[in-house]
C-alpha positions as a printed Julia matrix, in Angstrom:
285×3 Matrix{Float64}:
   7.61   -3.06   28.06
  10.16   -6.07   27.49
   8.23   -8.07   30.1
   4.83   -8.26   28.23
   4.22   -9.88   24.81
   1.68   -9.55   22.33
   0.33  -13.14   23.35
   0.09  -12.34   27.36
  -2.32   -9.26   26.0
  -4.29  -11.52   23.86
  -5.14  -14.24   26.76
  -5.31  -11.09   29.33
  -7.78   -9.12   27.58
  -9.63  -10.96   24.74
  -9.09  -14.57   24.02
 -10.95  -14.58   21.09
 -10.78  -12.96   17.62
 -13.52  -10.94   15.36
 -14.05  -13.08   11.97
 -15.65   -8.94   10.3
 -12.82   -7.14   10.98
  -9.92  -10.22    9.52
  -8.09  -10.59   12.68
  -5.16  -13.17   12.2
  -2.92  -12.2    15.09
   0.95  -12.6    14.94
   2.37  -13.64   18.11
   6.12  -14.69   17.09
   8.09  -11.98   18.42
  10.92  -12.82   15.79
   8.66  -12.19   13.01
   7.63   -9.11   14.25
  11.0    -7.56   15.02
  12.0    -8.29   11.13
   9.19   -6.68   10.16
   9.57   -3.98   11.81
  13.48   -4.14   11.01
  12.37   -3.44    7.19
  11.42   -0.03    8.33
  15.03    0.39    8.56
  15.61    3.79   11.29
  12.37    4.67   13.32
  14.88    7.1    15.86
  12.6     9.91   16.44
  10.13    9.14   13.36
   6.13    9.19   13.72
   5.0     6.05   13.22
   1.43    4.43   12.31
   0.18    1.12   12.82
  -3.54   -0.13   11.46
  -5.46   -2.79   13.34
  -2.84   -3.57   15.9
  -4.85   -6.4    18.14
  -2.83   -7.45   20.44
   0.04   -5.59   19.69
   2.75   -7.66   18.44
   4.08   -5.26   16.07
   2.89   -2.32   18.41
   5.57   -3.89   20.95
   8.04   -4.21   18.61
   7.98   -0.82   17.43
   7.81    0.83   20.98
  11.24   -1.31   21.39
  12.69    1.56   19.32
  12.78    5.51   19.77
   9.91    6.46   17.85
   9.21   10.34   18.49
   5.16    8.71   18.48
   3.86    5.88   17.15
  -0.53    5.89   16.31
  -2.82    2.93   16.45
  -5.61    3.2    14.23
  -7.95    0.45   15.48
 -11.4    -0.36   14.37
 -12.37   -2.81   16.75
 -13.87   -1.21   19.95
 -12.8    -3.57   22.12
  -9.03   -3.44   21.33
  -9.62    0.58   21.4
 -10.34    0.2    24.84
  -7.23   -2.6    25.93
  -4.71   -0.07   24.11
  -6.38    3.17   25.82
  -5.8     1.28   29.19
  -2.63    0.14   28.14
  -1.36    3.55   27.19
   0.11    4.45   31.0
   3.04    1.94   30.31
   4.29    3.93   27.2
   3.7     7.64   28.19
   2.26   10.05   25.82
   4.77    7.94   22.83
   1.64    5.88   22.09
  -1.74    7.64   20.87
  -4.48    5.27   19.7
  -7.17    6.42   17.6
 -10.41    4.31   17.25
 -11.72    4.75   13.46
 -12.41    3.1    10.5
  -9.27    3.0     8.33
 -10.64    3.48    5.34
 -12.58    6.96    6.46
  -9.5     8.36    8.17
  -7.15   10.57    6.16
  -3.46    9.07    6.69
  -1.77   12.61    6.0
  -3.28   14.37    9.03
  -1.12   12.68   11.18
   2.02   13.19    8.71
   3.93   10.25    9.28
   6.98    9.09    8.44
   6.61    5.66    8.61
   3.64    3.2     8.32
   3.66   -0.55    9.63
   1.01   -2.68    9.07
  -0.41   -6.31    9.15
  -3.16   -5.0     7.3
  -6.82   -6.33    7.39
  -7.01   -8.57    4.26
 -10.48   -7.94    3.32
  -9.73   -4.06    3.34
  -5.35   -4.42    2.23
  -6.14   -2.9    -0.92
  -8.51   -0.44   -0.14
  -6.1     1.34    2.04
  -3.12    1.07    0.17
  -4.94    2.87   -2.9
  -6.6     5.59   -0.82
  -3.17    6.29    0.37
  -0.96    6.17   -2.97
  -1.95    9.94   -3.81
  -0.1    11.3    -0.72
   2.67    8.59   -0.55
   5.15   10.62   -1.17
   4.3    12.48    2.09
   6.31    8.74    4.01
   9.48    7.73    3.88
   8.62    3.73    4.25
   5.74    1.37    4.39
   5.99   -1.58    5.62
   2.51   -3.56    5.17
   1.72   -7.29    4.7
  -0.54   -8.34    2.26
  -2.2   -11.86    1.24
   0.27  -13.23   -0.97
  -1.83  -13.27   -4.5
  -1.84   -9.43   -3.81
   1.85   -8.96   -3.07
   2.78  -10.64   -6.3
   0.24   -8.58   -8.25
   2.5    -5.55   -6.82
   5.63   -6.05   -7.46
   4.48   -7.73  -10.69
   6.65   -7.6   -13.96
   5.28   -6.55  -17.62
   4.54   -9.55  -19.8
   3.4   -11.42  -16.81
  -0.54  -12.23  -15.73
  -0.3   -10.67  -12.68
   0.87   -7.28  -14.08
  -1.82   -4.29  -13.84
  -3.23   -1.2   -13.05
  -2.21   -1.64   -9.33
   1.29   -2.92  -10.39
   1.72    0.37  -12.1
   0.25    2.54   -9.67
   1.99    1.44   -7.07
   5.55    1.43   -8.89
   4.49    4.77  -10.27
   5.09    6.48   -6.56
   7.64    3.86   -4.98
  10.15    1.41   -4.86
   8.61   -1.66   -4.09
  10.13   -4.9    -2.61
   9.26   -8.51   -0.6
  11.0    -8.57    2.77
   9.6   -12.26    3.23
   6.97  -14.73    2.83
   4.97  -15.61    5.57
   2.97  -18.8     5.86
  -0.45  -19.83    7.36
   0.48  -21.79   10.13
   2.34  -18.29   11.35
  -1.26  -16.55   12.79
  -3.75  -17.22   14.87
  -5.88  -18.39   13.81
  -4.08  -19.67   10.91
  -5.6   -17.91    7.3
  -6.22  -19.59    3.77
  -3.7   -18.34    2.32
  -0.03  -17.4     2.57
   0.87  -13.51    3.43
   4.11  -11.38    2.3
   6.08   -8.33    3.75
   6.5    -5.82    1.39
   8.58   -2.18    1.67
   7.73    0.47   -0.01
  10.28    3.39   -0.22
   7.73    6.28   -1.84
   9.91    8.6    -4.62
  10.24   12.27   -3.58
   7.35   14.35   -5.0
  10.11   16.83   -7.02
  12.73   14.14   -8.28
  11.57   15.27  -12.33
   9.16   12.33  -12.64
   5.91   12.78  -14.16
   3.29   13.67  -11.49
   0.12   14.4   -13.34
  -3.47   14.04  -11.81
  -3.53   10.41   -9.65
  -7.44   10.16  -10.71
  -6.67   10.75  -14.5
  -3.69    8.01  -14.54
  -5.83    5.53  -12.68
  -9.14    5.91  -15.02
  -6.41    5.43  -17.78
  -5.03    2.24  -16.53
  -8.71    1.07  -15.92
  -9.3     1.79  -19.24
  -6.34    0.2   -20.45
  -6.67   -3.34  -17.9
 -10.65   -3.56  -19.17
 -10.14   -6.37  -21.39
  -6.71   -7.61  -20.77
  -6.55  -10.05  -24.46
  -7.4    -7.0   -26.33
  -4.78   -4.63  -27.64
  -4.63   -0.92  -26.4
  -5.27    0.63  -29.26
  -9.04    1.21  -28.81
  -8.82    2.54  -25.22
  -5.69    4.56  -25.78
  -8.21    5.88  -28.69
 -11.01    7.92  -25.38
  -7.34    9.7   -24.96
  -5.79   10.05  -28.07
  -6.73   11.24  -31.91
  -4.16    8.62  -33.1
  -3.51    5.69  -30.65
  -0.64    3.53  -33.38
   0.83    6.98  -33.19
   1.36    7.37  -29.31
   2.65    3.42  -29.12
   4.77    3.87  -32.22
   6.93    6.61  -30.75
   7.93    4.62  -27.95
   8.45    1.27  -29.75
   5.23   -0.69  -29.82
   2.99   -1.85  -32.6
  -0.7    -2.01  -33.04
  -1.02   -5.57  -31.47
   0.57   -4.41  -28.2
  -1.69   -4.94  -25.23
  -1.89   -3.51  -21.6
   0.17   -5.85  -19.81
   3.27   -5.22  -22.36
   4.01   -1.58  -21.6
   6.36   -0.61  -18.5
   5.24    1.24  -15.71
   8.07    4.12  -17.34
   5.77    4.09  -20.99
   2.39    4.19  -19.26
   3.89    7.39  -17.51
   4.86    8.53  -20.66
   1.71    7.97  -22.37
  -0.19    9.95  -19.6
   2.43   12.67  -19.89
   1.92   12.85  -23.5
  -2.01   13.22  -22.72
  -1.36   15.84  -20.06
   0.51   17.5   -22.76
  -2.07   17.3   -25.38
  -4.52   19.03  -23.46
  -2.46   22.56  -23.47
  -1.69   21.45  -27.68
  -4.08   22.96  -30.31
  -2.3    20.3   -32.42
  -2.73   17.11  -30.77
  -6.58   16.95  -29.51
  -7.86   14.12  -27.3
 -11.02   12.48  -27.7
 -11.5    11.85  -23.87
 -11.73   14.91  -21.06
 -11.24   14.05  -17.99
């Protein structure tokens, strides 16, 4: 395993990458390892990769004690160079071939996810999976680096929103490291960023009402980012001023200048409302 590289694979088996599925390969091993590194302990953790190519995180990974680590891979081809590949690493290394967006993440219960994810789809996945994050201990995914920012994003800043929130809602997000163009081949449009997420526990007493109901709020809320919140806090709530008045905002507040914490509040408040004869809501989810 220490004797092949993620480059050797790539000139062995392929030589060429697949412009539909976003392929930008990372071949510098150092990059890889601290990556993976931000996963902190993989010792006899299940692990899941998406899109691994040529394998320069799968490598990397294998390098440490993983109880089994899963490829989800899209691309036939690189379905086929893992499932020959597979003898080197005993039955460790299980590669799936699927769409990542149709497969359900939680059937395979992992512990740990590490990803270079597909750029065109880096979203996608990362908001199918928020519901059951709390079912990982750490993801470790890159992103392009306009997306990054927009989650770990600060209120009162333009890059704060609804994915900021969500995603802060169910974990502790932070950059690991920037990553720049010239890094892949072949080399993107844009810079990319490491990011770990460390999910909260499901029963730590934070609020944990319906995912679908929260995120139709904050889409509500993000519609028209110059206008205050008042009038889509009003498909929720008999008295709007009210609900931003008891946690210390006036009627010209807008979206992006309530924490993640008061958005969780508001929706608990909502929650609440629905099981209070005195405090109807317009809106029904």
């Amino acid at each position: 395993m220490d004797q092949i590289s993620a480059k050797q694979i790539f000139e062995q088996y392929y030589r060429r990458t697949t412009r539909k599925f976003a392929q930008n390969f990372l071949f510098d091993a150092n990059i890889n390892a601290r990556i993976v590194s931000a996963a902190e302990d993989l010792r006899g953790k299940i692990v899941v990769e998406v899109g691994p190519g040529p394998g320069g995180l799968t490598l990397e990974i294998l390098k440490h004690d993983v109880k089994k680590l899963y490829l989800i891979e899209y691309d036939d081809h690189w379905v086929s160079v893992w499932r020959e590949l597979k003898a080197q690493f005993g039955e460790k290394l299980e590669v799936i071939g699927c769409d990542a967006l149709h497969f359900n993440l939680a059937d395979l219960s992992p512990n740990v996810v590490i990803s270079n994810l597909p750029y065109n789809i880096s979203t996608q996945l990362l908001f199918r999976w928020l519901p059951n994050f709390d079912l990982g201990e750490k993801f470790v995914l890159m992103f392009q680096k306009e997306v990054a920012d927009r989650l770990i994003a600060v209120p009162s800043t333009k890059a704060y929103g609804k994915l900021s929130i969500l995603v802060q809602w169910k974990s502790r997000v932070r950059k690991v490291f920037d990553l720049e163009p010239g890094s892949f081949f072949p080399a993107p449009k844009v810079k990319s960023s490491v990011l770990q997420f460390s999910p909260f526990a499901p029963n730590n007493g934070e609020y944990r009402e319906n995912f679908e109901c929260f995120s139709q709020m904050l889409t509500d809320a993000f519609a028209h980012r110059r206008k205050t919140i008042r009038g889509p806090l009003g498909k929720y709530f008999a008295d709007p001023l009210e609900v931003l008045r008891s946690l210390g905002y006036n009627e010209n507040t807008r979206a992006e200048q309530i924490t993640v914490a008061d958005f969780v509040k508001i929706c608990q408040m909502y929650s609440d409302s629905k099981r209070s004869s005195t405090f109807m809501p317009h809106y029904r989810y």
